[in-house]
PyMOL CGO cylinders between C-alpha atoms (Angstrom):
from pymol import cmd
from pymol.cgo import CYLINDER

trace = [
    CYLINDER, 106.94, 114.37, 108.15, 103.33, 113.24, 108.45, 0.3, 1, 1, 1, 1, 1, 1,
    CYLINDER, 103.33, 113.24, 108.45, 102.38, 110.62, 111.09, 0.3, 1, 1, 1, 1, 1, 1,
    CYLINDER, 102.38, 110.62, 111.09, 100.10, 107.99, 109.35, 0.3, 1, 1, 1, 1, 1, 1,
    CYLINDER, 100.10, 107.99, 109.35, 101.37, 108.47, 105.80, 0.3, 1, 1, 1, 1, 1, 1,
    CYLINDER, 101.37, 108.47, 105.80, 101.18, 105.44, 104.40, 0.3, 1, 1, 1, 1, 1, 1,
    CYLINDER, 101.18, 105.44, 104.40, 100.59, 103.54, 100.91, 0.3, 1, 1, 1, 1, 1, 1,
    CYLINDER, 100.59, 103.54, 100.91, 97.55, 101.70, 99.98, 0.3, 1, 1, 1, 1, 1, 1,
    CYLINDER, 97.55, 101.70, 99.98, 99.26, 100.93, 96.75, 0.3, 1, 1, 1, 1, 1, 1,
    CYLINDER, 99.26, 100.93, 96.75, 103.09, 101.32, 96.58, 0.3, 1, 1, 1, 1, 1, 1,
    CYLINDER, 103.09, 101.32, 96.58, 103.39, 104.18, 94.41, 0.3, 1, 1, 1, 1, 1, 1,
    CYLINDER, 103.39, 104.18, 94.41, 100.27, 105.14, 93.89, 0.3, 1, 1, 1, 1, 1, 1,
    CYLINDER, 100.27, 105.14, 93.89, 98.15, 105.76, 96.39, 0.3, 1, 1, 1, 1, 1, 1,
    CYLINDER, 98.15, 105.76, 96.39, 98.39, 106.55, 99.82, 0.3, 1, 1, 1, 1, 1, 1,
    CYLINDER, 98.39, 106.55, 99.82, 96.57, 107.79, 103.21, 0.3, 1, 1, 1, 1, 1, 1,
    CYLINDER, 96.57, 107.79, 103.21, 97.64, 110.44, 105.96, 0.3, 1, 1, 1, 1, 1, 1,
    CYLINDER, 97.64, 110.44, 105.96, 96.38, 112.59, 108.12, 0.3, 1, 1, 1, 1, 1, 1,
    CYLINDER, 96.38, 112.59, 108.12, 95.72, 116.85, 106.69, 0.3, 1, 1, 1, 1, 1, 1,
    CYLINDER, 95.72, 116.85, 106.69, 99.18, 118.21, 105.92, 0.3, 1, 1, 1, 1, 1, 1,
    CYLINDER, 99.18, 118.21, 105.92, 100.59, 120.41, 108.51, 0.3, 1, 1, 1, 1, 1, 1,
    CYLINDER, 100.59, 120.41, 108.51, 98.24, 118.86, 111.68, 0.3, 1, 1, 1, 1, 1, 1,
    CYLINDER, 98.24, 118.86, 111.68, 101.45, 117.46, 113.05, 0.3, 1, 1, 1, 1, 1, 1,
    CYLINDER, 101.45, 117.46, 113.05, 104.27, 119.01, 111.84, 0.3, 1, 1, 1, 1, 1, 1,
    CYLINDER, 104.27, 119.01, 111.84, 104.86, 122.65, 110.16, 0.3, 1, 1, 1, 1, 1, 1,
    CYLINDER, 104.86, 122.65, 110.16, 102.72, 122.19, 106.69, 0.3, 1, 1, 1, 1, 1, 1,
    CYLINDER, 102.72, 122.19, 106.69, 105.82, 122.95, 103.89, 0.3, 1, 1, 1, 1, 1, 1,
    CYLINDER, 105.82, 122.95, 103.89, 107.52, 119.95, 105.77, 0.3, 1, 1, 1, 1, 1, 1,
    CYLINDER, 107.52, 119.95, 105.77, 104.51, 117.74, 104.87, 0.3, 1, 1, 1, 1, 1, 1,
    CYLINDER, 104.51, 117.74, 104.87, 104.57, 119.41, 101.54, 0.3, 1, 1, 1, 1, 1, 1,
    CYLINDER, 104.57, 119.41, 101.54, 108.08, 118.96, 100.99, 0.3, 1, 1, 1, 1, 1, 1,
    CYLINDER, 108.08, 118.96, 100.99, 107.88, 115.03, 101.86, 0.3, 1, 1, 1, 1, 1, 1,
    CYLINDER, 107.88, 115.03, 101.86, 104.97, 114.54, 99.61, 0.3, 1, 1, 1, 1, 1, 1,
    CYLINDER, 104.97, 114.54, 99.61, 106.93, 115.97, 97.14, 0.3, 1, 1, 1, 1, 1, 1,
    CYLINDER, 106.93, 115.97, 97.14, 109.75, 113.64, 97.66, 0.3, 1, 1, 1, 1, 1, 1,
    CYLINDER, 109.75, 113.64, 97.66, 107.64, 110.79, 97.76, 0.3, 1, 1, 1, 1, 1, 1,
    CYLINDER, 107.64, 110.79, 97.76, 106.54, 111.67, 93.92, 0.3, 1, 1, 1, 1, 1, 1,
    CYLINDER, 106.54, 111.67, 93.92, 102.75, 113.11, 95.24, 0.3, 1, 1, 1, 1, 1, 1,
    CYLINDER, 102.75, 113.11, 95.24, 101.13, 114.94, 92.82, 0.3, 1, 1, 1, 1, 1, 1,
    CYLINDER, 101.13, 114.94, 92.82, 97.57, 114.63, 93.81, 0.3, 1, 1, 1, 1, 1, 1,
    CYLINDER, 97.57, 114.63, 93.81, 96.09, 115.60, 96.87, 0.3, 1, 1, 1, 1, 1, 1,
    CYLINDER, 96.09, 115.60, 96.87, 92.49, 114.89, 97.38, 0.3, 1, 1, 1, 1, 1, 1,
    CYLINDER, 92.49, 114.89, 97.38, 91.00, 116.47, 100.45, 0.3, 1, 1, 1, 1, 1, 1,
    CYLINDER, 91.00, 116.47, 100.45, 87.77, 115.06, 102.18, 0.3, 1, 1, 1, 1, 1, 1,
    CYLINDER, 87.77, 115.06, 102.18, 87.23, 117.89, 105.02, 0.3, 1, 1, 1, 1, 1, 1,
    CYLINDER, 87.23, 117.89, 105.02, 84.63, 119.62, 104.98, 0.3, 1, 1, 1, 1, 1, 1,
    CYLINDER, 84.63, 119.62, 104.98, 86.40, 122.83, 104.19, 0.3, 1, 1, 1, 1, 1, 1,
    CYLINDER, 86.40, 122.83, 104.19, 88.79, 123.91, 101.54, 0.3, 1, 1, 1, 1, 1, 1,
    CYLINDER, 88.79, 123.91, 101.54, 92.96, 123.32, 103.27, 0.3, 1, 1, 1, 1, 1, 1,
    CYLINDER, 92.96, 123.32, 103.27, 95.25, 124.07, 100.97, 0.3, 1, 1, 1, 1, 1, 1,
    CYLINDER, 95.25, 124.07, 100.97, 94.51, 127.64, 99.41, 0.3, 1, 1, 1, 1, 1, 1,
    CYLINDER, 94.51, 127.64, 99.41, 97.77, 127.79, 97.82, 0.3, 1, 1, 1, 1, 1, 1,
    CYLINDER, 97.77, 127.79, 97.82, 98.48, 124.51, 96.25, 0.3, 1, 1, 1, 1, 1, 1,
    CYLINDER, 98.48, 124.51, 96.25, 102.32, 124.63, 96.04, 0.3, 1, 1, 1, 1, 1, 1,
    CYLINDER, 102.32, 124.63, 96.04, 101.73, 122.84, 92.76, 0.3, 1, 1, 1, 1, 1, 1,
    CYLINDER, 101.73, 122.84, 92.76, 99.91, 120.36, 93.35, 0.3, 1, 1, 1, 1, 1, 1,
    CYLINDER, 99.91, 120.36, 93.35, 96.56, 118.99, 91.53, 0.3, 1, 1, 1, 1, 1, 1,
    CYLINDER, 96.56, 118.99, 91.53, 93.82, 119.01, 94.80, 0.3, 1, 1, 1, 1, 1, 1,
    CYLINDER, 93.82, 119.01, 94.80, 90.05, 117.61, 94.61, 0.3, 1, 1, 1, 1, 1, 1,
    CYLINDER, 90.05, 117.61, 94.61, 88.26, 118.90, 97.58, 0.3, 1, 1, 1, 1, 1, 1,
    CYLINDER, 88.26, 118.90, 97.58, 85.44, 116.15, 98.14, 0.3, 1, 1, 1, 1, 1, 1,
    CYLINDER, 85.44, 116.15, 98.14, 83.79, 117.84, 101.23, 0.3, 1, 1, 1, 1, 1, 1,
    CYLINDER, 83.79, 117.84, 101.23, 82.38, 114.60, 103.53, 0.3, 1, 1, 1, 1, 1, 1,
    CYLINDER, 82.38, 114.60, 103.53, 81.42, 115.76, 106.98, 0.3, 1, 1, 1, 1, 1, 1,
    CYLINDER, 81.42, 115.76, 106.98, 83.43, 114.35, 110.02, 0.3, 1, 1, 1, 1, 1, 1,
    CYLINDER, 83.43, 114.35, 110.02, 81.96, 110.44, 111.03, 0.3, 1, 1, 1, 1, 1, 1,
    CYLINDER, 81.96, 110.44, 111.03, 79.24, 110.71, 108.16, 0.3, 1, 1, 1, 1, 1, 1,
    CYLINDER, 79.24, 110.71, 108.16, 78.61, 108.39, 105.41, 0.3, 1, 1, 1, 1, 1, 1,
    CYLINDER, 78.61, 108.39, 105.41, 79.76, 110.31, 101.79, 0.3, 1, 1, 1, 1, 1, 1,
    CYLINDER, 79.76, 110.31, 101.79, 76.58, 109.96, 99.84, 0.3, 1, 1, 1, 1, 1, 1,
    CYLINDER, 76.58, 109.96, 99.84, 77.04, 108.23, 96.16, 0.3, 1, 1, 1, 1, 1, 1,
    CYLINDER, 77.04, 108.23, 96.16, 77.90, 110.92, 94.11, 0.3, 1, 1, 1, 1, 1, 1,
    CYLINDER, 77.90, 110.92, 94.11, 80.72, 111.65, 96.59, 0.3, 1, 1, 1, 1, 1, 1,
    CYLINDER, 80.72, 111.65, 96.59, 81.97, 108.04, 96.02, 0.3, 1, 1, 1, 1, 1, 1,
    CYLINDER, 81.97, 108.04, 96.02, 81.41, 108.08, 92.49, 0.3, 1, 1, 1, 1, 1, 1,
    CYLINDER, 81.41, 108.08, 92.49, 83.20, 111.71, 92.34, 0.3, 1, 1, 1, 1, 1, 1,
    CYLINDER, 83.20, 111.71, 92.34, 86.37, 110.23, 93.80, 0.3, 1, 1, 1, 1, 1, 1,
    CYLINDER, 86.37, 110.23, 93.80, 86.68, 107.14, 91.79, 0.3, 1, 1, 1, 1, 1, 1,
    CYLINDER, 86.68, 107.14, 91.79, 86.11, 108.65, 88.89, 0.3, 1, 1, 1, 1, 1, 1,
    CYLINDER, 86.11, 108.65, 88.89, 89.47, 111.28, 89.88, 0.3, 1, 1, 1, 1, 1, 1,
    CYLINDER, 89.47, 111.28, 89.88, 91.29, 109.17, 91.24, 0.3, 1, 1, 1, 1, 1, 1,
    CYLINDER, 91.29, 109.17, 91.24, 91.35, 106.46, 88.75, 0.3, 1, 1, 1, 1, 1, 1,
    CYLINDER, 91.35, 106.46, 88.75, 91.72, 109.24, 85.84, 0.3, 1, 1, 1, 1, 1, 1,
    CYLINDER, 91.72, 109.24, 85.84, 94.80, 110.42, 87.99, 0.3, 1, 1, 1, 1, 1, 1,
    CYLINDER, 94.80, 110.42, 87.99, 96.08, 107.22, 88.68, 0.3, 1, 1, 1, 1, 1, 1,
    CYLINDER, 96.08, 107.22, 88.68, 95.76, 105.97, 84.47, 0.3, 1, 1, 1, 1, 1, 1,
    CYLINDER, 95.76, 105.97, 84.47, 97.97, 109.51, 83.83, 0.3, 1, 1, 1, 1, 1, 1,
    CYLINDER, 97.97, 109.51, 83.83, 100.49, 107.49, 86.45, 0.3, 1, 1, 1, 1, 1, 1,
    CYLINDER, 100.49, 107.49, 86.45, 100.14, 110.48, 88.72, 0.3, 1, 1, 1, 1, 1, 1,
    CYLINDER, 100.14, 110.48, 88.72, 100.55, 109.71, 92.58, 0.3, 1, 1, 1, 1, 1, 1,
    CYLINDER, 100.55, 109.71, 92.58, 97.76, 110.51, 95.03, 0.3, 1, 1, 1, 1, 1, 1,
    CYLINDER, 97.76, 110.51, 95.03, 97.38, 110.93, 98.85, 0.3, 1, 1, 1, 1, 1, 1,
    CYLINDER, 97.38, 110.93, 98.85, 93.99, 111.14, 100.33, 0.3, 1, 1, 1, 1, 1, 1,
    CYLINDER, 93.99, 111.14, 100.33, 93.50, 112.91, 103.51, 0.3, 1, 1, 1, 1, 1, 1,
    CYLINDER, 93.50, 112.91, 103.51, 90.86, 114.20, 105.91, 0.3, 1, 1, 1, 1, 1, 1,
    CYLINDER, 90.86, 114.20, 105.91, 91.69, 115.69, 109.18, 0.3, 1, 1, 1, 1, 1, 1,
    CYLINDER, 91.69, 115.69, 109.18, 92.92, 112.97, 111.27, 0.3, 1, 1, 1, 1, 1, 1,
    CYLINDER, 92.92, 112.97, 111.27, 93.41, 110.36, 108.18, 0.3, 1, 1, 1, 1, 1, 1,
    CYLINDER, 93.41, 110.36, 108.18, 91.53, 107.59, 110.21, 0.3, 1, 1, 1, 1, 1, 1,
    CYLINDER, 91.53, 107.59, 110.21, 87.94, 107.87, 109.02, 0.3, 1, 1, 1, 1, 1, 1,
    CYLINDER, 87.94, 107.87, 109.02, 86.72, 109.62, 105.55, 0.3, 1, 1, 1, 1, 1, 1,
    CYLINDER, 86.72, 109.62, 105.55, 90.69, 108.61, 104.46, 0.3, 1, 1, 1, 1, 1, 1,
    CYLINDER, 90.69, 108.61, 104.46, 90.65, 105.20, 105.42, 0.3, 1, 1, 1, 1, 1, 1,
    CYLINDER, 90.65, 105.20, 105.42, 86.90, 104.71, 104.03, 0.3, 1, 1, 1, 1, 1, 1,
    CYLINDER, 86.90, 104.71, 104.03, 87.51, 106.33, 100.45, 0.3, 1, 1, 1, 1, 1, 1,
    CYLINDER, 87.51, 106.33, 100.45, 90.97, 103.93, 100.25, 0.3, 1, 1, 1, 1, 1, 1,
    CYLINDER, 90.97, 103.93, 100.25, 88.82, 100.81, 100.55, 0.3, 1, 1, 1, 1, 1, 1,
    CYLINDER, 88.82, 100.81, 100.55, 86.42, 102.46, 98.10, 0.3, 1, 1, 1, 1, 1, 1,
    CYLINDER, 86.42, 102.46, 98.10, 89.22, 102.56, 95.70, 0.3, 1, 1, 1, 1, 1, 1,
    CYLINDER, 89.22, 102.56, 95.70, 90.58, 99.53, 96.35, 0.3, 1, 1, 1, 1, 1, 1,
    CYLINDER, 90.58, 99.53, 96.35, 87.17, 97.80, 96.07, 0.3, 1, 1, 1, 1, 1, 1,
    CYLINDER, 87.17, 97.80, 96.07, 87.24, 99.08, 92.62, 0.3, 1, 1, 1, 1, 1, 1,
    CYLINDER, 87.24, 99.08, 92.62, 91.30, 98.44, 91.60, 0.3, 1, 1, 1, 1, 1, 1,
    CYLINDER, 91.30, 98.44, 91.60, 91.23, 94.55, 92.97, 0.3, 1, 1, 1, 1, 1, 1,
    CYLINDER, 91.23, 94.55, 92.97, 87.44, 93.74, 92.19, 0.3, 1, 1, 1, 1, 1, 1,
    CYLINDER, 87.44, 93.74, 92.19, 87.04, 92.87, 96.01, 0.3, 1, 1, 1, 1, 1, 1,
    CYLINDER, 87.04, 92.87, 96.01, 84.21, 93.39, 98.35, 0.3, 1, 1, 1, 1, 1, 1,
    CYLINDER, 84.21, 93.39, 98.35, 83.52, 96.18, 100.81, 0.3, 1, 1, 1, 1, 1, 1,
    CYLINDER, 83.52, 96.18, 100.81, 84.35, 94.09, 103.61, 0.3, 1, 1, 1, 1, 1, 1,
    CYLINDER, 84.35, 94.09, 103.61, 87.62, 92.62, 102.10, 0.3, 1, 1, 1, 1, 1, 1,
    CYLINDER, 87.62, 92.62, 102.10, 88.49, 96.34, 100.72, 0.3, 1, 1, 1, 1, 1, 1,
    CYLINDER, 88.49, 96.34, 100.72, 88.20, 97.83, 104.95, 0.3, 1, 1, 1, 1, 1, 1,
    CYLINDER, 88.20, 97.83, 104.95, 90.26, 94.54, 105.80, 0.3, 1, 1, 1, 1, 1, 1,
    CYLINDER, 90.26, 94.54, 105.80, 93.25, 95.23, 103.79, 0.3, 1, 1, 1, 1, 1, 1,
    CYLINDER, 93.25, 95.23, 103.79, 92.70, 99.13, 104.76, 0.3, 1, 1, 1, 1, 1, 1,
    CYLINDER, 92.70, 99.13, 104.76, 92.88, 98.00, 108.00, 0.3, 1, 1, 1, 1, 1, 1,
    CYLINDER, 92.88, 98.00, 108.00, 95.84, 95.85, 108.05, 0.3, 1, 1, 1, 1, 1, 1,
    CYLINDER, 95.84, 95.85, 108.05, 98.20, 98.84, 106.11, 0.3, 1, 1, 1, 1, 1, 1,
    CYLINDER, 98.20, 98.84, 106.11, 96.62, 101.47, 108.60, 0.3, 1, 1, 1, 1, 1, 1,
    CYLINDER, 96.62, 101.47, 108.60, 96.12, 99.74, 111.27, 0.3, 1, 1, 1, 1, 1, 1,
    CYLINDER, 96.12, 99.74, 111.27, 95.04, 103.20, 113.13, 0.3, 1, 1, 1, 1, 1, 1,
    CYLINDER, 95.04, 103.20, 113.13, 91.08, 102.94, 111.77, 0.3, 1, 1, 1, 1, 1, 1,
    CYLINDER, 91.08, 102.94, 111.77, 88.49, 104.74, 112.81, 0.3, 1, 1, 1, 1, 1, 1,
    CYLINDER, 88.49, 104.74, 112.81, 85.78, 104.57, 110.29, 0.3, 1, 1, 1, 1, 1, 1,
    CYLINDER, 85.78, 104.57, 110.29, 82.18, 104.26, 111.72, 0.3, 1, 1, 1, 1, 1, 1,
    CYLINDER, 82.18, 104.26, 111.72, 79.73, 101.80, 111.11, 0.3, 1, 1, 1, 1, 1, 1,
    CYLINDER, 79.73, 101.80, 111.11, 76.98, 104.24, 109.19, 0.3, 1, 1, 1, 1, 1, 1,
    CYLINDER, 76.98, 104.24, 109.19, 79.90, 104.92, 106.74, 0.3, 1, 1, 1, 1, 1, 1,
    CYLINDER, 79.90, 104.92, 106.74, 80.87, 101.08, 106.43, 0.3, 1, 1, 1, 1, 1, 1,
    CYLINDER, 80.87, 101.08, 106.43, 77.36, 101.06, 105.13, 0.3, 1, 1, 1, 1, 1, 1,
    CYLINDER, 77.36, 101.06, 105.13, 77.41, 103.78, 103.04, 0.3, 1, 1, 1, 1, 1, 1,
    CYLINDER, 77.41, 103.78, 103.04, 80.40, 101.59, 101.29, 0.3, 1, 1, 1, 1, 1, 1,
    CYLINDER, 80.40, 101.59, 101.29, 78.18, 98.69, 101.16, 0.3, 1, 1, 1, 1, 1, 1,
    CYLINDER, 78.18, 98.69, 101.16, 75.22, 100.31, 99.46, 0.3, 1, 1, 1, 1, 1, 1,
    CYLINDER, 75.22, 100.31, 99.46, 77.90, 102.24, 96.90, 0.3, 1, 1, 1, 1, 1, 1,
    CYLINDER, 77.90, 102.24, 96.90, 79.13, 98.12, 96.30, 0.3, 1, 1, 1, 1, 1, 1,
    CYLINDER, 79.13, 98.12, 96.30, 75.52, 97.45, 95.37, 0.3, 1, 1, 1, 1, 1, 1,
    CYLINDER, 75.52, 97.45, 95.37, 74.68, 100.02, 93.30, 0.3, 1, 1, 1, 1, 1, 1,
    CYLINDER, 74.68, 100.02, 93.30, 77.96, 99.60, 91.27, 0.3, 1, 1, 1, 1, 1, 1,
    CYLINDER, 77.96, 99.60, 91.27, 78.89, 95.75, 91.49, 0.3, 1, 1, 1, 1, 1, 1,
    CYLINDER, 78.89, 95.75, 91.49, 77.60, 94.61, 88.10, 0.3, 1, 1, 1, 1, 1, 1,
    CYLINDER, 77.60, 94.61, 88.10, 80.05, 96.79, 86.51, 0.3, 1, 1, 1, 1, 1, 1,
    CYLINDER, 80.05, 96.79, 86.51, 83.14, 95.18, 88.88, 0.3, 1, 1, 1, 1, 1, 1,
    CYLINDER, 83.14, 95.18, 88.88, 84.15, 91.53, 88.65, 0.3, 1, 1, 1, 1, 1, 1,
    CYLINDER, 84.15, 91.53, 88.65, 84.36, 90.62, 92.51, 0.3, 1, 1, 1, 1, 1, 1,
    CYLINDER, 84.36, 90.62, 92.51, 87.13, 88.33, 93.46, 0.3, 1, 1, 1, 1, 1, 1,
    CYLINDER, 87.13, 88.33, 93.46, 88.14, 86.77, 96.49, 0.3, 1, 1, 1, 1, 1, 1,
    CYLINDER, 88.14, 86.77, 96.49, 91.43, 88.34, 97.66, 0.3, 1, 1, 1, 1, 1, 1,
    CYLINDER, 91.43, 88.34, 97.66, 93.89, 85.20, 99.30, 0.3, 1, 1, 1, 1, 1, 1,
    CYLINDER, 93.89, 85.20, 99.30, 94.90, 86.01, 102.74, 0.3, 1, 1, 1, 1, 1, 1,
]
cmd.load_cgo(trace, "trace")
């Protein structure tokens, strides 16, 4: 069973760490599969899953502790929220599934609740509370927010 699986958005989408880093990978499979995963979206830098066991995977490649550039950010919004409207459930990983996961979660939250960056890393933070994204890629987030926040309607989320 993965060690930092965990949702973002019950039934929807969710965070962990690569499949089979701590435990054999067709256990990870098998409890994705349970959990109603269909999607896998992949941010290392290389290709993980060669066979996909049936599963849809999106290979964004983001190197480790770098900032995705905006076509990587606009790349997995524009998946994940076409995956998401088909009511297909996603997990987003990198290695770990501190960094690259936890900063493309807030990017997709940021879109789904109209929220800014900052707001977006908080409630990241506070359902995956292990966090390790860096500060060059918090910025990244924050220039992505510019360039796309006319076409959002940013609220204030209630704490």
């Amino acid at each position: 069973m993965p060690e930092r699986f965990s949702w973002i958005i019950e039934k929807s989408i969710a965070g962990m760490e690569m499949p089979g880093l701590f435990s054999p990978i067709e256990e990870d499979l098998d409890f994705l599969k349970a959990k109603g995963i269909e999607v896998i979206v992949n941010l290392q830098e290389k290709e993980h899953l060669l066979d996909h066991k049936g599963f849809i995977v999106k290979n964004i490649p983001i190197n480790d502790f770098a900032p995705p550039n905006l076509e990587d950010f606009k790349d997995f919004i524009d998946f994940v929220t076409a995956q998401i409207a088909q009511e297909k459930r996603v997990v987003v990983h990198c290695y770990a599934g501190m960094g690259r996961t936890n900063l493309m979660l807030a990017t997709y939250l940021m879109h789904h609740l109209a929220i800014d960056p900052d707001q977006a890393l908080e409630e990241v933070r506070l359902k995956r509370p292990v966090h390790l994204v860096t500060y060059s890629q918090e910025e990244a987030l924050r220039e992505y927010f510019y360039v796309i926040r006319d076409n959002i309607r940013v609220s204030k989320v209630s704490k």
